[in-house]
ZAKOL-159516 format. One record per residue: residue in one letter; y, x, z of N, C-alpha, C in turn. Coordinates in steps of 0.1 Angstrom, whole numbers, plus 5000, padded with zeros to 4 digits. Example, Ala and Ser with C-alpha at 12.3 -4.5 7.8 and 13.67 -1.06 7.14 Angstrom:
// residues 2
A494351325078495551235078496751325078
S497851285071498951375071500051295079
***
This chain:
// residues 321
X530350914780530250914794529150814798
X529250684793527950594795527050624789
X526550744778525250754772524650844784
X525650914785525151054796524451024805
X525350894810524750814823523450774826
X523250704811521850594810521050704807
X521250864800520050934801519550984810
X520651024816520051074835519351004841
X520150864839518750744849517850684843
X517150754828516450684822515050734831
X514850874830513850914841513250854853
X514350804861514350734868513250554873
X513050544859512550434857510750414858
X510350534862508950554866508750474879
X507450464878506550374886506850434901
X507050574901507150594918508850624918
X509650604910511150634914512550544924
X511650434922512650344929512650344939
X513950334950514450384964514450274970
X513750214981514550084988515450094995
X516050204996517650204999518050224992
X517750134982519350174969519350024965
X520349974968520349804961520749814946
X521249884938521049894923519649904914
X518849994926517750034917516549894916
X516749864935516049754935515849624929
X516949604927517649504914517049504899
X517149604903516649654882514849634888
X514149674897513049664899512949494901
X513649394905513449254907513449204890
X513849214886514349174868512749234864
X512349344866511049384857510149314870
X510249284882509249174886508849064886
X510548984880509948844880509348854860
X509448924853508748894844507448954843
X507249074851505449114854505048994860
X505148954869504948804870504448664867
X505748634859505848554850504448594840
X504448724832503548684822502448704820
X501848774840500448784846499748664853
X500848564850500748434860500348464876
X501048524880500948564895501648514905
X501948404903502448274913501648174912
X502048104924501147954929502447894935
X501947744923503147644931503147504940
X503847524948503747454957505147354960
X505347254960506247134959506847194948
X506547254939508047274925508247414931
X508047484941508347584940507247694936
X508047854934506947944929506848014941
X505448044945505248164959504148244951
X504548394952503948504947502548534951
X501448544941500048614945500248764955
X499148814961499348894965499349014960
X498949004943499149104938500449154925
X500849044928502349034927503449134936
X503049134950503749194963502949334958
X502049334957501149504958502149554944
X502249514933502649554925504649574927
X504849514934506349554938506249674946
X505449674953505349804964504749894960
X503949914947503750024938504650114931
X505549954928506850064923507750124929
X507750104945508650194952507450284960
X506650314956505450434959504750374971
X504950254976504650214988502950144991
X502050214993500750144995500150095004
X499549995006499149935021497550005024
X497550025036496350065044495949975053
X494249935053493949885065493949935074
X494749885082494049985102492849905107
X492349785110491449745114491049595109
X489849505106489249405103488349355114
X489249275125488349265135487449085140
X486349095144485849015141486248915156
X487048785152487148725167486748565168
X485448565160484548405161484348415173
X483848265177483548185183482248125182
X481148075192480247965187480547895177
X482047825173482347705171483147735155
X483247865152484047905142484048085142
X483748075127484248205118485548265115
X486148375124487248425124487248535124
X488448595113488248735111490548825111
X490648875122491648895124492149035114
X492849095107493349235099494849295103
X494449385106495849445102496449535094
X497249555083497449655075499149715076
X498749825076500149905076500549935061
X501749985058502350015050503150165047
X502350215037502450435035503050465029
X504450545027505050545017504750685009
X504650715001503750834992504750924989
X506150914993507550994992507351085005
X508050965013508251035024507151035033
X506051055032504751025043504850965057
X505550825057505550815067505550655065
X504750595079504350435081505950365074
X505750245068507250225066506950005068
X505950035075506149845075504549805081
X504349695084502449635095502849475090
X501449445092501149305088500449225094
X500049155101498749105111498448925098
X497448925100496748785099495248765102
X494848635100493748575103492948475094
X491848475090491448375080490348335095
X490448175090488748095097488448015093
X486947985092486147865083486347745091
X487747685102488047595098489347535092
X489547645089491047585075490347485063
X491747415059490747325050490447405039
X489347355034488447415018487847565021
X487847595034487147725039485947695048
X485047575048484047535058482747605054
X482447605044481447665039481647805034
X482247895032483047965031482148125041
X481248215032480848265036481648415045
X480748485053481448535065482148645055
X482248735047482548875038483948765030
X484248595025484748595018486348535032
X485748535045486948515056487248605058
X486448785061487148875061487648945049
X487148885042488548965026489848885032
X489548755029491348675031492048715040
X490948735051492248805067492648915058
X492049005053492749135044493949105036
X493249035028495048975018495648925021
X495348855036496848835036497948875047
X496949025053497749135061498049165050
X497749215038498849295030499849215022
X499949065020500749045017501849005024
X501349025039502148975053503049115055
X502349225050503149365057504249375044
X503949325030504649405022505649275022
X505649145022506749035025507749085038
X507249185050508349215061509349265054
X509049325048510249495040510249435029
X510149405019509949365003510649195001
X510949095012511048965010512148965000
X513249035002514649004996514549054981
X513349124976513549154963512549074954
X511548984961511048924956511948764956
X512848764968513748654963514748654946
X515048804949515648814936515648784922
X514448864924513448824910512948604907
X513448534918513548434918512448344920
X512048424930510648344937510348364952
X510048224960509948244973509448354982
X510048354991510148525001508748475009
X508148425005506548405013505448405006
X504348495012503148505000502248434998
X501748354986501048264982499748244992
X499248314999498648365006498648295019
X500048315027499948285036500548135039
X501048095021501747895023500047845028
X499347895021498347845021497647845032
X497647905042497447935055498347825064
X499347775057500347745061500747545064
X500047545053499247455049498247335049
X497247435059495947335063496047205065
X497347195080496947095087497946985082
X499147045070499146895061498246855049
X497246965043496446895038495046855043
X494546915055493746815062494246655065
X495646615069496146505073496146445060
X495546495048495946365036497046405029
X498146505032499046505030499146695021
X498846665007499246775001499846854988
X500346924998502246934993501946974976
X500647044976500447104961499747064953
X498946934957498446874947496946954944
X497147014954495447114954495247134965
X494247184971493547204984494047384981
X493547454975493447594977494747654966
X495047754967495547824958494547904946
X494347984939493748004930493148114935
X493948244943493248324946491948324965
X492448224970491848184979490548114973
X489948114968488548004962487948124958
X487248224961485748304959484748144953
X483948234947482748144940481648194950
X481648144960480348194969479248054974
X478448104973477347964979477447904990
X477647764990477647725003476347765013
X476647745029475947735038475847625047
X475347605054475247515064476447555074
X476847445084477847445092477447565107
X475547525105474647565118474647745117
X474847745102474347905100475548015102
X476847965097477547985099478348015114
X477547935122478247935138477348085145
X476348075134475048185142475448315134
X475848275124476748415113477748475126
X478048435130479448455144479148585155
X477448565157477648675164477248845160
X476448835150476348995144477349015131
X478548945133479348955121480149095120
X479849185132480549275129480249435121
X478549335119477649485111478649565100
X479149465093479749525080481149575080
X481749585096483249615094483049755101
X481949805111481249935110481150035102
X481149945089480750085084481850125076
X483450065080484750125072484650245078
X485950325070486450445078487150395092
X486850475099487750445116489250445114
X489750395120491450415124491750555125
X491350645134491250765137490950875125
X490150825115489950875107491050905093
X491450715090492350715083493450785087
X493750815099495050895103494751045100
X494051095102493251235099493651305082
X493051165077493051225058494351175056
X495051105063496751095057497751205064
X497251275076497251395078497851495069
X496751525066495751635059496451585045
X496651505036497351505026498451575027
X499051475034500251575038500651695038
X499551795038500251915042500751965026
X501352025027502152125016501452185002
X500152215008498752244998498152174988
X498651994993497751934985498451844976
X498451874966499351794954499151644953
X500151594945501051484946499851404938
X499151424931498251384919496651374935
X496551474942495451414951495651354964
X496851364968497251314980497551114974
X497651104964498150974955496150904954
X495550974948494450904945493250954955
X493451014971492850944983493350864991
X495150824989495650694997495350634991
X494950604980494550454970493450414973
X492450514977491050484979490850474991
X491850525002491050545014490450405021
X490950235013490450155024488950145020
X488350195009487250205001486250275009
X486850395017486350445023485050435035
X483750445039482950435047482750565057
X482450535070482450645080482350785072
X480950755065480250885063481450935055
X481350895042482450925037484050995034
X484650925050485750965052485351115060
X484451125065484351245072483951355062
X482851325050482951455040484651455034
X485351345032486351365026487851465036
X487751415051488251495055487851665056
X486151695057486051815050486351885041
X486751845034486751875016488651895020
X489351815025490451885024490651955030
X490152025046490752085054489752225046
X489052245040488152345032489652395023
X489752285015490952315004492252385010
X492352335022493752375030493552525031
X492652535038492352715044491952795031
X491152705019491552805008492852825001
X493852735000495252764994495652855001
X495352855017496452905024496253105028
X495153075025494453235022495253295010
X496353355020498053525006496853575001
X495453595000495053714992494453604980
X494653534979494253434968495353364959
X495353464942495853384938496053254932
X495153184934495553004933496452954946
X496453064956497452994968498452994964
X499353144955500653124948500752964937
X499953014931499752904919500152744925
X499052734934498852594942500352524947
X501052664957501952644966503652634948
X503452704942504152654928504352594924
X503452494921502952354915503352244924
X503052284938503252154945505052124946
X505252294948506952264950508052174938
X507452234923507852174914507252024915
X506751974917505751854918507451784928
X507651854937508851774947509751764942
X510151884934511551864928512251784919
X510551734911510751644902510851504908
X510251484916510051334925511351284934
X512151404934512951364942514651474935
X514251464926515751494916516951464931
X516851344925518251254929518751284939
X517751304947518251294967518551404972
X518151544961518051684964519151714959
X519951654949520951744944520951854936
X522151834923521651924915521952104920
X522452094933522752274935521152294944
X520852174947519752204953518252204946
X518252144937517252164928517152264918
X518452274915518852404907518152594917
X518452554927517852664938516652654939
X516052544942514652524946513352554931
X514152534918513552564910513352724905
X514252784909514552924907513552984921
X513452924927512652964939511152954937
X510952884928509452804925508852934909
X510152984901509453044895509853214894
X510253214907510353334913508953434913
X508953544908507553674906507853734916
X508453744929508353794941508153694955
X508253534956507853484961506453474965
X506053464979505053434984504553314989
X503353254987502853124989503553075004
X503653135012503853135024505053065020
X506053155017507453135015508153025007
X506852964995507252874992507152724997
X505752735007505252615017506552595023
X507252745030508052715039509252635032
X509852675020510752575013510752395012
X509552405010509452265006508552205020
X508352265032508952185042510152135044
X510952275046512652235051512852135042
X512652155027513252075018513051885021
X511551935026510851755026511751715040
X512351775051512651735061513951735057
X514751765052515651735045516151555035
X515051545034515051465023514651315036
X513851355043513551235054514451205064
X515251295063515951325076516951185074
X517351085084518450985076519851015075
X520450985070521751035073522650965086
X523651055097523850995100524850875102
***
Protein backbone atom coordinates (compact mmCIF):
# COMPACT_ATOMS: atom_id res chain seq x y z
CA UNK A 1 0.00 0.00 0.00
CA UNK A 2 2.93 2.49 0.86
CA UNK A 3 5.00 1.42 -2.27
CA UNK A 4 1.85 2.12 -4.46
CA UNK A 5 1.74 5.37 -2.77
CA UNK A 6 5.32 6.67 -3.16
CA UNK A 7 4.98 5.61 -6.92
CA UNK A 8 2.07 7.66 -7.75
CA UNK A 9 3.65 10.64 -6.08
CA UNK A 10 6.93 9.95 -7.35
CA UNK A 11 5.92 11.85 -10.67
CA UNK A 12 4.89 14.39 -8.80
CA UNK A 13 8.29 15.58 -7.90
CA UNK A 14 9.00 17.64 -11.15
CA UNK A 15 9.98 21.11 -11.28
CA UNK A 16 6.46 22.38 -12.25
CA UNK A 17 4.32 19.91 -9.92
CA UNK A 18 4.18 21.46 -6.67
CA UNK A 19 0.75 23.10 -5.56
CA UNK A 20 0.81 26.06 -3.03
CA UNK A 21 -2.21 24.91 -1.80
CA UNK A 22 -1.10 21.82 -0.60
CA UNK A 23 0.92 22.11 2.71
CA UNK A 24 2.42 18.55 2.30
CA UNK A 25 3.80 19.15 -1.04
CA UNK A 26 5.17 22.51 -0.03
CA UNK A 27 7.02 21.10 2.80
CA UNK A 28 8.77 18.49 0.81
CA UNK A 29 9.57 21.56 -1.55
CA UNK A 30 11.16 23.61 1.75
CA UNK A 31 13.54 20.49 2.71
CA UNK A 32 14.87 20.48 -1.12
CA UNK A 33 15.12 24.40 -0.61
CA UNK A 34 16.98 24.87 2.32
CA UNK A 35 19.63 22.52 0.78
CA UNK A 36 19.59 24.10 -2.89
CA UNK A 37 20.54 26.86 -0.84
CA UNK A 38 22.72 25.77 1.41
CA UNK A 39 25.00 24.25 -1.23
CA UNK A 40 24.62 27.30 -3.94
CA UNK A 41 25.49 29.55 -1.01
CA UNK A 42 22.45 31.63 -1.63
CA UNK A 43 22.10 33.39 1.65
CA UNK A 44 23.57 36.57 3.25
CA UNK A 45 24.05 36.88 6.91
CA UNK A 46 23.12 39.34 8.86
CA UNK A 47 23.39 39.52 12.93
CA UNK A 48 23.75 35.43 12.87
CA UNK A 49 20.98 35.27 10.88
CA UNK A 50 20.44 33.73 7.24
CA UNK A 51 18.24 36.03 4.64
CA UNK A 52 17.89 34.44 1.17
CA UNK A 53 19.47 35.81 -2.20
CA UNK A 54 17.04 36.58 -4.64
CA UNK A 55 17.71 33.82 -6.56
CA UNK A 56 17.04 31.63 -3.98
CA UNK A 57 13.16 33.03 -3.90
CA UNK A 58 13.15 32.76 -7.98
CA UNK A 59 14.21 29.27 -7.54
CA UNK A 60 11.36 28.43 -5.06
CA UNK A 61 8.83 29.93 -7.34
CA UNK A 62 10.14 27.91 -10.22
CA UNK A 63 9.21 25.00 -8.59
CA UNK A 64 5.72 25.83 -8.14
CA UNK A 65 5.69 27.05 -11.97
CA UNK A 66 5.47 30.60 -10.70
CA UNK A 67 7.54 33.34 -12.77
CA UNK A 68 7.92 36.97 -12.08
CA UNK A 69 7.27 39.63 -14.82
CA UNK A 70 8.21 43.16 -14.94
CA UNK A 71 5.28 45.61 -15.37
CA UNK A 72 7.22 48.80 -15.21
CA UNK A 73 11.00 50.36 -14.22
CA UNK A 74 10.17 53.78 -13.64
CA UNK A 75 12.60 56.51 -13.39
CA UNK A 76 11.85 58.99 -10.24
CA UNK A 77 15.34 61.12 -9.67
CA UNK A 78 15.78 64.12 -8.60
CA UNK A 79 18.49 67.00 -9.11
CA UNK A 80 19.82 65.65 -5.94
CA UNK A 81 19.54 61.81 -6.42
CA UNK A 82 19.39 58.74 -8.67
CA UNK A 83 16.15 56.86 -8.22
CA UNK A 84 14.67 54.07 -9.94
CA UNK A 85 11.12 52.75 -8.73
CA UNK A 86 9.96 48.68 -10.29
CA UNK A 87 7.31 46.78 -10.14
CA UNK A 88 6.91 43.03 -10.81
CA UNK A 89 4.00 40.85 -10.80
CA UNK A 90 3.86 37.31 -10.40
CA UNK A 91 2.40 34.45 -13.46
CA UNK A 92 1.59 31.31 -12.66
CA UNK A 93 2.26 28.95 -15.87
CA UNK A 94 -0.66 26.39 -14.45
CA UNK A 95 -3.33 28.30 -14.10
CA UNK A 96 -2.56 31.62 -16.23
CA UNK A 97 -3.35 33.86 -13.94
CA UNK A 98 -1.46 36.98 -11.86
CA UNK A 99 -0.96 35.18 -8.47
CA UNK A 100 1.20 37.95 -6.34
CA UNK A 101 3.08 42.15 -7.17
CA UNK A 102 6.01 43.58 -5.63
CA UNK A 103 6.99 47.33 -5.68
CA UNK A 104 10.65 48.66 -4.68
CA UNK A 105 13.13 51.30 -5.19
CA UNK A 106 16.92 51.51 -5.33
CA UNK A 107 18.84 55.24 -5.02
CA UNK A 108 22.40 56.37 -5.07
CA UNK A 109 21.91 57.64 -1.69
CA UNK A 110 21.80 54.30 0.17
CA UNK A 111 24.96 53.61 1.73
CA UNK A 112 27.77 51.91 -0.65
CA UNK A 113 25.45 53.00 -3.75
CA UNK A 114 26.98 56.77 -4.22
CA UNK A 115 28.87 56.14 -7.06
CA UNK A 116 26.86 53.54 -8.30
CA UNK A 117 26.09 53.84 -11.99
CA UNK A 118 22.43 54.74 -13.31
CA UNK A 119 21.64 50.81 -15.24
CA UNK A 120 23.25 49.25 -11.83
CA UNK A 121 20.11 51.32 -9.55
CA UNK A 122 17.76 50.23 -12.02
CA UNK A 123 18.70 46.47 -12.02
CA UNK A 124 18.45 46.59 -8.00
CA UNK A 125 14.94 48.41 -8.05
CA UNK A 126 14.30 45.09 -10.28
CA UNK A 127 15.63 42.53 -7.76
CA UNK A 128 14.25 43.60 -5.40
CA UNK A 129 10.51 43.84 -6.86
CA UNK A 130 11.03 40.28 -7.47
CA UNK A 131 12.19 39.29 -4.46
CA UNK A 132 9.52 41.62 -2.79
CA UNK A 133 6.54 39.97 -5.01
CA UNK A 134 7.74 36.33 -4.51
CA UNK A 135 8.48 36.91 -0.34
CA UNK A 136 4.38 38.22 -0.31
CA UNK A 137 3.07 34.52 -1.25
CA UNK A 138 6.32 32.33 -0.79
CA UNK A 139 7.45 33.92 2.97
CA UNK A 140 6.22 30.82 5.01
CA UNK A 141 8.08 28.25 2.95
CA UNK A 142 11.10 29.91 2.97
CA UNK A 143 10.68 30.10 6.75
CA UNK A 144 10.51 26.42 6.63
CA UNK A 145 13.28 25.53 4.89
CA UNK A 146 14.86 27.57 7.94
CA UNK A 147 15.74 30.86 6.78
CA UNK A 148 14.35 34.38 7.34
CA UNK A 149 10.96 35.41 5.60
CA UNK A 150 12.79 38.55 4.10
CA UNK A 151 14.92 38.94 1.06
CA UNK A 152 18.53 39.55 1.28
CA UNK A 153 17.79 42.14 -0.99
CA UNK A 154 15.65 44.12 0.74
CA UNK A 155 17.64 43.73 4.71
CA UNK A 156 19.82 45.55 2.81
CA UNK A 157 17.67 48.24 1.73
CA UNK A 158 16.76 47.99 5.12
CA UNK A 159 19.73 48.69 6.48
CA UNK A 160 21.29 51.95 5.24
CA UNK A 161 20.53 54.24 7.86
CA UNK A 162 22.15 51.89 10.63
CA UNK A 163 25.03 51.49 8.68
CA UNK A 164 25.37 54.96 7.60
CA UNK A 165 25.09 55.85 11.55
CA UNK A 166 28.34 53.65 12.20
CA UNK A 167 26.31 51.05 13.22
CA UNK A 168 26.55 47.67 11.15
CA UNK A 169 24.53 44.92 11.99
CA UNK A 170 26.58 42.75 9.23
CA UNK A 171 29.81 43.54 9.57
CA UNK A 172 29.73 44.64 5.81
CA UNK A 173 28.31 47.60 4.07
CA UNK A 174 26.64 45.59 1.11
CA UNK A 175 25.45 42.13 0.66
CA UNK A 176 27.26 40.17 -2.12
CA UNK A 177 24.68 40.39 -4.67
CA UNK A 178 24.14 44.22 -4.33
CA UNK A 179 28.06 45.28 -5.37
CA UNK A 180 28.12 45.28 -9.47
CA UNK A 181 31.73 45.97 -10.42
CA UNK A 182 31.02 49.24 -12.20
CA UNK A 183 33.26 52.40 -12.42
CA UNK A 184 32.91 55.04 -10.30
CA UNK A 185 31.54 58.56 -11.35
CA UNK A 186 31.46 61.74 -10.00
CA UNK A 187 28.64 62.88 -7.56
CA UNK A 188 28.07 66.04 -10.37
CA UNK A 189 27.53 63.48 -13.18
CA UNK A 190 25.39 61.50 -11.69
CA UNK A 191 22.87 64.36 -10.56
CA UNK A 192 22.97 65.27 -14.51
CA UNK A 193 22.65 61.27 -15.31
CA UNK A 194 18.93 62.13 -13.60
CA UNK A 195 17.48 63.77 -16.26
CA UNK A 196 17.68 61.59 -19.62
CA UNK A 197 17.73 58.49 -17.51
CA UNK A 198 14.79 57.25 -18.99
CA UNK A 199 16.40 56.51 -22.62
CA UNK A 200 16.95 52.91 -21.70
CA UNK A 201 13.68 51.91 -19.90
CA UNK A 202 11.95 52.88 -23.44
CA UNK A 203 13.09 50.49 -25.14
CA UNK A 204 11.43 47.42 -22.78
CA UNK A 205 8.30 45.80 -24.01
CA UNK A 206 5.20 48.06 -22.87
CA UNK A 207 2.92 46.89 -20.11
CA UNK A 208 0.24 46.71 -22.77
CA UNK A 209 2.21 44.59 -24.60
CA UNK A 210 3.33 42.16 -22.02
CA UNK A 211 -0.34 41.60 -21.34
CA UNK A 212 -1.00 40.93 -25.11
CA UNK A 213 1.74 37.93 -25.42
CA UNK A 214 0.50 36.40 -22.02
CA UNK A 215 -2.77 36.67 -23.77
CA UNK A 216 -2.04 35.00 -26.64
CA UNK A 217 -0.04 32.15 -24.88
CA UNK A 218 -2.84 31.36 -23.35
CA UNK A 219 -4.90 30.31 -25.79
CA UNK A 220 -5.47 26.51 -26.31
CA UNK A 221 -3.14 26.43 -29.62
CA UNK A 222 -0.08 27.16 -28.06
CA UNK A 223 1.79 24.46 -26.20
CA UNK A 224 3.08 24.22 -22.74
CA UNK A 225 6.85 23.94 -24.03
CA UNK A 226 6.20 27.68 -26.00
CA UNK A 227 3.93 29.47 -23.84
CA UNK A 228 6.91 28.37 -20.87
CA UNK A 229 9.94 29.75 -22.89
CA UNK A 230 8.19 33.27 -24.09
CA UNK A 231 7.07 33.94 -20.20
CA UNK A 232 10.78 33.30 -19.32
CA UNK A 233 11.94 35.66 -21.89
CA UNK A 234 9.40 38.14 -22.05
CA UNK A 235 11.19 40.78 -19.55
CA UNK A 236 14.12 40.37 -22.22
CA UNK A 237 11.92 41.61 -24.44
CA UNK A 238 12.29 45.23 -26.50
CA UNK A 239 9.37 47.18 -28.17
CA UNK A 240 10.31 46.03 -31.54
CA UNK A 241 10.52 42.75 -30.48
CA UNK A 242 7.54 42.12 -28.52
CA UNK A 243 5.47 43.28 -31.32
CA UNK A 244 7.17 40.68 -34.03
CA UNK A 245 6.65 38.28 -31.22
CA UNK A 246 3.06 38.96 -30.70
CA UNK A 247 2.84 38.48 -34.60
CA UNK A 248 4.29 35.27 -34.80
CA UNK A 249 1.69 34.05 -32.31
CA UNK A 250 -1.47 35.37 -33.37
CA UNK A 251 -0.10 34.00 -37.19
CA UNK A 252 0.31 30.54 -35.23
CA UNK A 253 -3.19 30.91 -33.64
CA UNK A 254 -5.16 31.36 -36.98
CA UNK A 255 -3.00 28.62 -38.48
CA UNK A 256 -3.88 25.87 -35.74
CA UNK A 257 -7.20 27.03 -35.76
CA UNK A 258 -7.78 26.57 -39.57
CA UNK A 259 -10.31 22.42 -39.49
CA UNK A 260 -8.86 22.08 -42.98
CA UNK A 261 -5.37 21.77 -41.60
CA UNK A 262 -4.04 18.78 -40.34
CA UNK A 263 -1.45 20.09 -37.79
CA UNK A 264 -4.69 21.81 -36.22
CA UNK A 265 -5.89 18.21 -35.19
CA UNK A 266 -2.38 17.23 -34.31
CA UNK A 267 -1.62 20.71 -32.42
CA UNK A 268 -5.06 20.74 -30.64
CA UNK A 269 -3.96 16.71 -29.41
CA UNK A 270 -0.76 17.43 -28.10
CA UNK A 271 -1.74 20.39 -26.29
CA UNK A 272 -4.64 18.47 -24.60
CA UNK A 273 -2.34 15.64 -23.53
CA UNK A 274 0.26 18.25 -22.48
CA UNK A 275 -2.76 19.22 -19.68
CA UNK A 276 -3.64 16.04 -18.66
CA UNK A 277 -0.28 15.33 -17.71
CA UNK A 278 0.35 18.66 -15.79
CA UNK A 279 -2.47 18.37 -13.87
CA UNK A 280 -3.07 14.46 -13.12
CA UNK A 281 -3.91 15.07 -9.64
CA UNK A 282 -6.48 17.86 -9.69
CA UNK A 283 -8.42 16.23 -12.70
CA UNK A 284 -9.03 13.00 -11.29
CA UNK A 285 -8.57 9.66 -12.40
CA UNK A 286 -12.43 9.32 -14.11
CA UNK A 287 -11.52 12.53 -15.53
CA UNK A 288 -8.33 11.93 -17.04
CA UNK A 289 -9.22 8.60 -17.88
CA UNK A 290 -12.05 10.52 -20.23
CA UNK A 291 -10.06 13.28 -21.30
CA UNK A 292 -7.41 10.94 -22.63
CA UNK A 293 -9.73 8.76 -24.59
CA UNK A 294 -10.93 12.10 -25.92
CA UNK A 295 -7.40 13.23 -26.99
CA UNK A 296 -6.83 9.98 -29.00
CA UNK A 297 -10.06 9.76 -30.38
CA UNK A 298 -10.02 9.30 -34.85
CA UNK A 299 -13.30 11.10 -34.93
CA UNK A 300 -12.57 14.16 -32.82
CA UNK A 301 -12.20 17.50 -34.27
CA UNK A 302 -9.61 20.25 -33.38
CA UNK A 303 -12.47 22.37 -32.55
CA UNK A 304 -13.83 19.88 -30.23
CA UNK A 305 -10.85 19.17 -28.53
CA UNK A 306 -9.93 23.10 -27.84
CA UNK A 307 -13.43 23.07 -26.47
CA UNK A 308 -12.38 20.25 -23.86
CA UNK A 309 -9.54 21.54 -22.51
CA UNK A 310 -11.14 24.86 -21.94
CA UNK A 311 -14.03 23.51 -19.79
CA UNK A 312 -11.35 21.36 -18.47
CA UNK A 313 -8.79 24.39 -17.66
CA UNK A 314 -11.86 26.26 -16.02
CA UNK A 315 -12.48 23.51 -14.14
CA UNK A 316 -9.31 23.17 -12.68
CA UNK A 317 -9.16 27.16 -11.85
CA UNK A 318 -12.36 27.32 -10.71
CA UNK A 319 -11.85 27.36 -6.46
CA UNK A 320 -13.72 25.29 -4.67
CA UNK A 321 -16.40 26.46 -2.81
Amino acid sequence: MDNSEKSTNTPRKRAESYDIARSDETLDLAKDLAKFIKDNKLSTSVQGKEFVNVEGWQYAGSRLGIVPIVDHVINVSSEAELKYQAKVTLFDLRSGHTVGAGFAVCSNKEQGKKFYQEFAIMSMAQTRAIGKAYRNILAWIIRAAGYEPTPAEEMDYATSASVASGNDPAGENEPALATPEVPAVSGANVAMKAVPAEAPVVTYATASQKEEIIRLVNHPVITRQEKTKMLLNINRLDEERATSAINKLKKAIDDRENEASPAALAQAKERLREFISDNAAALGQHEVSRLEKRADSLTATAAELRDELRVAMEQISTPAA
